[in-house]
Every structure is written in structure tokens, then in C-alpha cells.
C-alpha positions, -999 to +999 in steps of 0.1 A: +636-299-753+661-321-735+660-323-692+687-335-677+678-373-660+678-361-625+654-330-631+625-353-645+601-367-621+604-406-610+585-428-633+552-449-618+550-484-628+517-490-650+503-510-625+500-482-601+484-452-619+460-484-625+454-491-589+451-453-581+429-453-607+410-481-595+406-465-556+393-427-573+365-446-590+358-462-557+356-431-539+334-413-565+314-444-564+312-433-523+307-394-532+274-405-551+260-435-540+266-445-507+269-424-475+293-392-470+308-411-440+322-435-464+334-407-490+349-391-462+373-419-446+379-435-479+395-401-489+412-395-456+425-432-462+434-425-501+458-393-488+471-413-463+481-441-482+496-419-514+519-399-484+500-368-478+484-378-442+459-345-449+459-319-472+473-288-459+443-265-478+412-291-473+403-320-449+389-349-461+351-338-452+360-297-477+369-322-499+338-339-500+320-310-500+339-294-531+334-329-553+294-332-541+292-294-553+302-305-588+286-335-592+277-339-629+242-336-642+232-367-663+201-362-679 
């Protein structure tokens, strides 16, 4: 199916989806081996820095909460 140009979503360079890439593995680095503190203001910083100052449905401590609660099980 063909979209017309200005219905398509604005491309992101390589390098960025790297560097966001780059700062999640960070912060689930945070989530499970560091203190929550941490977790929490490196998220609150991550939504700042991508534009969304704080989620409208979770702050930055809910959203903590919700990745500690599935926290996979390595056996």
C-alpha cells in the first residue's frame, strides 16, 4: 500500500534509535542493579530529554514499579 509523503512518520537517523538504545539499557541496568533512586531520575531524565516532561498515565517512580514487577526470571 502506497502513503502519501506527508502522512508517514519523520525518519530517525540510525545513530539515534542507537543512542536511545544505548540510555534503555542503562536504565534497566538501574532497574536491577543499582538503587531505585537511580531508576527513578534516570527515567524522569530519559522522558524529559525524548519531549514528554512526564507521562500523562505514570510517573517516573509507577513506572518503576511496573518494570521491577516484570523483571525476568533467569534461572
Amino acid at each position: 500500500m502506497d502513503i502519501r509523503p506527508e502522512l508517514l512518520p519523520p525518519s530517525v537517523p540510525v545513530a539515534r534509535v542507537e543512542q536511545l538504545a544505548r540510555e534503555i539499557r542503562r536504565i534497566e541496568h538501574l532497574l536491577y542493579d543499582t538503587d531505585r533512586s537511580a531508576a527513578e531520575g534516570a527515567v524522569a531524565a530519559f522522558a524529559e530529554a525524548t519531549g514528554h516532561s512526564e507521562p500523562a498515565d505514570a510517573s517516573a517512580e509507577q513506572i518503576v514499579d511496573a518494570a521491577l514487577a516484570y523483571r525476568p526470571i533467569v534461572l
